[in-house]
C-alpha positions in Angstrom: 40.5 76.6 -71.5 41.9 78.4 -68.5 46.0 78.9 -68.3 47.9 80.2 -65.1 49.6 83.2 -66.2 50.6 84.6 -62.6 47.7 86.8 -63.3 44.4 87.0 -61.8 42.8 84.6 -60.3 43.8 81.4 -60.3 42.1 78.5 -62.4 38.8 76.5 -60.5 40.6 73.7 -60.8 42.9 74.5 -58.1 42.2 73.1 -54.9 43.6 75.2 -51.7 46.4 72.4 -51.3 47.9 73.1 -54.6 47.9 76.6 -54.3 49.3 76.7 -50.4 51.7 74.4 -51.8 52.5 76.6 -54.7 53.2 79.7 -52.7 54.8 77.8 -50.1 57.4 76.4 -53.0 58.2 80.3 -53.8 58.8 81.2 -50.2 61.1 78.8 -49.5 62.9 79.2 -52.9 63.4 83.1 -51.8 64.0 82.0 -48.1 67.0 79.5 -49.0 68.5 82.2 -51.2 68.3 84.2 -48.3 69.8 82.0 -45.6 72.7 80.6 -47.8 75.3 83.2 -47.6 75.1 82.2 -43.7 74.7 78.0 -43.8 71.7 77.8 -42.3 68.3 76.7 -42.7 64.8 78.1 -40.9 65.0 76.0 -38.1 68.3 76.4 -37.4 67.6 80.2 -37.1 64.7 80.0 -35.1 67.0 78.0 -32.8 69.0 81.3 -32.8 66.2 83.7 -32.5 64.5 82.3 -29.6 68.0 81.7 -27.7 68.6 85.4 -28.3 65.7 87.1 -27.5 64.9 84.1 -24.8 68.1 83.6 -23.1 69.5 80.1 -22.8 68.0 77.1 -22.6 68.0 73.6 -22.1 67.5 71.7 -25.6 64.2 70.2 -24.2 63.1 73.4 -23.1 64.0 75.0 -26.8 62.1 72.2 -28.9 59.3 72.5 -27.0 57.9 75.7 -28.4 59.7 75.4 -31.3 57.6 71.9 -31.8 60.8 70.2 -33.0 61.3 66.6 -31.6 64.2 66.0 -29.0 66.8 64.3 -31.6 65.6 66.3 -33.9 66.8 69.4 -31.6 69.7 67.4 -31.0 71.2 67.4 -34.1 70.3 71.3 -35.0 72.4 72.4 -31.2 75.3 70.0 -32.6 75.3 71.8 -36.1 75.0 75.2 -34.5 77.8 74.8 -32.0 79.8 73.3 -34.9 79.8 76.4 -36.7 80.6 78.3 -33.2 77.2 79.8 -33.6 75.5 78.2 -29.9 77.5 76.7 -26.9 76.6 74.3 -24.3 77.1 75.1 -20.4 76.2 73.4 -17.5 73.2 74.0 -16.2 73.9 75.9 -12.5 70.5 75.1 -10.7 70.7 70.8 -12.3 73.7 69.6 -13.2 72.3 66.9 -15.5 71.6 69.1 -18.1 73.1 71.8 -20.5 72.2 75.3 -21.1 72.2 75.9 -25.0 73.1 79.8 -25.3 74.4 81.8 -28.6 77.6 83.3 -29.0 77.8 87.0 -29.5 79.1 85.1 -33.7 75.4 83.2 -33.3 73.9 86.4 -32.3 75.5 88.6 -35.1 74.9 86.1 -37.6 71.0 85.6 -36.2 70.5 88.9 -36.6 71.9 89.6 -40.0 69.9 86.4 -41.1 66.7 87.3 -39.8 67.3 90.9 -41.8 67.9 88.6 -45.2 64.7 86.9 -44.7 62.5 90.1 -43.8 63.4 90.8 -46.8 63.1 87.6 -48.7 59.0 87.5 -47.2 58.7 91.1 -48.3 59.6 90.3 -51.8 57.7 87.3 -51.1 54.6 89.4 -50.4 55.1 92.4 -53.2 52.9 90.0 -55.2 50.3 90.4 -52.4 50.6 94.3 -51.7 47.4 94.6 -49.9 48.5 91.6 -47.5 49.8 92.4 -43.8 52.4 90.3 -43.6 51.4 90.2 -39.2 48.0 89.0 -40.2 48.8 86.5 -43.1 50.9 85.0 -40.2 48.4 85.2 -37.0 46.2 84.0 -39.9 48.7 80.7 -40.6 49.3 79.6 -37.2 45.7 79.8 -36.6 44.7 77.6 -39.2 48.0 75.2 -38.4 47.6 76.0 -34.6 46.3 72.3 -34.0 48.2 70.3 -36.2 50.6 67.5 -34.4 53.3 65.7 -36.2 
């Protein structure tokens, strides 16, 4: 009988699923240890990423790429601005909506956060060390690139 030691391959038995599952499990595990000394969560600082290198934003404008429903996006701007991370401005050219844009604390903390996880994927990836980490991800969105939830 075949056991999962971490070493080699892994047994038949396991079916892509369990395995993308498996590694996604570990990721997340060293991405949350990564993100908690700042109080945030991935979306939450790919809110902050894409404001930063972006610009600002209306929140339909930032869930749209982001594929993050409007409420949804709602409620991540409102936890944001709570911890002074993002503001909301009025938009000059429509006055119905609100810029979302980071403050220069949302673009400190973005940045230190984003460092933390670089290094939280390459500790992710030491198990792989023959893996690019830019082609594992071109790799992931295209096999994800169609999916709609």
């Amino acid at each position: 009988m075949s056991t999962d030691d971490g070493a080699g391959s892994p047994p038949r038995a396991y079916r892509l699923q369990y395995l993308l599952k498996r590694a996604h499990l570990r990721l997340a595990e060293l991405t949350g240890q990564a993100l908690a000394p700042y109080g945030l969560d991935p979306r939450e600082l790919a809110v902050l990423v894409t404001l930063t290198q972006d610009g600002p934003q209306s929140q339909q404008e930032l869930a749209r790429p982001l594929q993050v429903d409007r409420t949804t996006m709602v409620a991540i701007v409102d936890r944001l601005e709570g911890l002074e991370l993002v503001r909301r401005r009025p938009d000059p050219s429509d006055r119905r909506k609100n810029l979302i844009e980071p403050t220069e604390h949302g673009r400190q903390t973005g940045a230190d956060a984003t460092r933390a996880v670089d290094a939280a994927e390459r500790t992710f990836l030491d198990a792989a060390a023959d893996v690019d980490a830019a082609e594992l991800r071109d790799l992931l969105w295209a096999l994800g690139r169609d999916f709609r939830h």
